[in-house]
VOGU-3710 file (C-alpha; in Angstrom, 3 decimals, decimal comma):
1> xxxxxxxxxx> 4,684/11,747/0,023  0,682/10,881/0,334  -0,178/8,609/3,278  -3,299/6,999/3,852  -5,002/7,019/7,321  -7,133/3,630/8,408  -7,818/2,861/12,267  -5,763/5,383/13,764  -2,661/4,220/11,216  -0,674/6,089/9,092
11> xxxxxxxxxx> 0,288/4,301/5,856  2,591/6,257/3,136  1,855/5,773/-0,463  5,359/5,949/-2,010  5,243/7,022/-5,518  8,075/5,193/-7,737  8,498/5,946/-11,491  9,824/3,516/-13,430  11,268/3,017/-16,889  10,418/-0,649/-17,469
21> xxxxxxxxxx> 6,765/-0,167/-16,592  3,514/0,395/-19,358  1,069/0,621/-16,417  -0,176/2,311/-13,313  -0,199/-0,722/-10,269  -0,337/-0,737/-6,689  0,832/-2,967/-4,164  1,189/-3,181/-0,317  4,798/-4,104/0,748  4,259/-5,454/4,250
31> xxxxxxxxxx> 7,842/-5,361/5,081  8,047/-1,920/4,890  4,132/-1,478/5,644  3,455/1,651/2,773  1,789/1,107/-0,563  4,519/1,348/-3,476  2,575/3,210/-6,535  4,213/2,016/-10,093  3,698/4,123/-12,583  5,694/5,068/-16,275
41> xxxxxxxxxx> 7,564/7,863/-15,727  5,429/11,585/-16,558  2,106/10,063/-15,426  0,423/13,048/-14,671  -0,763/13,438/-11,424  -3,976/14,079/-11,617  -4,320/10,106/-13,350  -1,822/8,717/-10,279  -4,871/10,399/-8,133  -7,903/9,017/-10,001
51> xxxxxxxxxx> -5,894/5,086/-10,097  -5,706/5,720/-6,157  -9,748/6,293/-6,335  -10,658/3,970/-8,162  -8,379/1,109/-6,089  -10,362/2,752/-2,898  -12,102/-0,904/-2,064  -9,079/-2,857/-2,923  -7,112/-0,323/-0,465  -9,242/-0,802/2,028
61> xxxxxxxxxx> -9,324/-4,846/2,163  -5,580/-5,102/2,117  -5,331/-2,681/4,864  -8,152/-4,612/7,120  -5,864/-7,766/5,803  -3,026/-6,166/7,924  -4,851/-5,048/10,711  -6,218/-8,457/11,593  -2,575/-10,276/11,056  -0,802/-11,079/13,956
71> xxxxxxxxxx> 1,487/-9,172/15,521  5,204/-10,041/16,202  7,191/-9,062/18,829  10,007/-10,170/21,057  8,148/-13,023/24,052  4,777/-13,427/21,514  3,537/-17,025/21,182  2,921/-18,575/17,764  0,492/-21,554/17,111  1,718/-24,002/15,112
81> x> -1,277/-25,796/14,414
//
């Protein structure tokens, strides 16, 4: 598993194959806070690699996206408004 470092945080990239898929995409499930490559099954590698390059910029909004959400935790106080 790759991961992908950003302000002191480790994020996996979790590589999942998939039959029904024609195309490489990326996506950042915040539930489980990791970046979920799609990809056809016997993508070579070396293309998975260059897709993460070239989505570099896009990576690195979504990450600064999480970083400024706010955290919750048990006591934390929500505005409404």
């Amino acid at each position: 598993m790759q991961e992908i470092t950003w302000d002191n945080q480790t994020i996996p990239i979790v590589y999942k194959p998939s039959l029904r898929v024609k195309r490489i995409s990326l996506r950042l499930s915040p539930k489980e806070l990791a970046f979920i490559l799609t990809h056809p099954p016997r993508t070579p590698h070396r293309q998975l690699q260059r897709f993460l390059d070239q989505c570099e910029p896009w990576i690195k909004r979504q990450l600064e996206k999480v970083t400024d959400a706010p955290s919750l935790h048990p006591g934390a106080i929500l505005s409404l408004y």
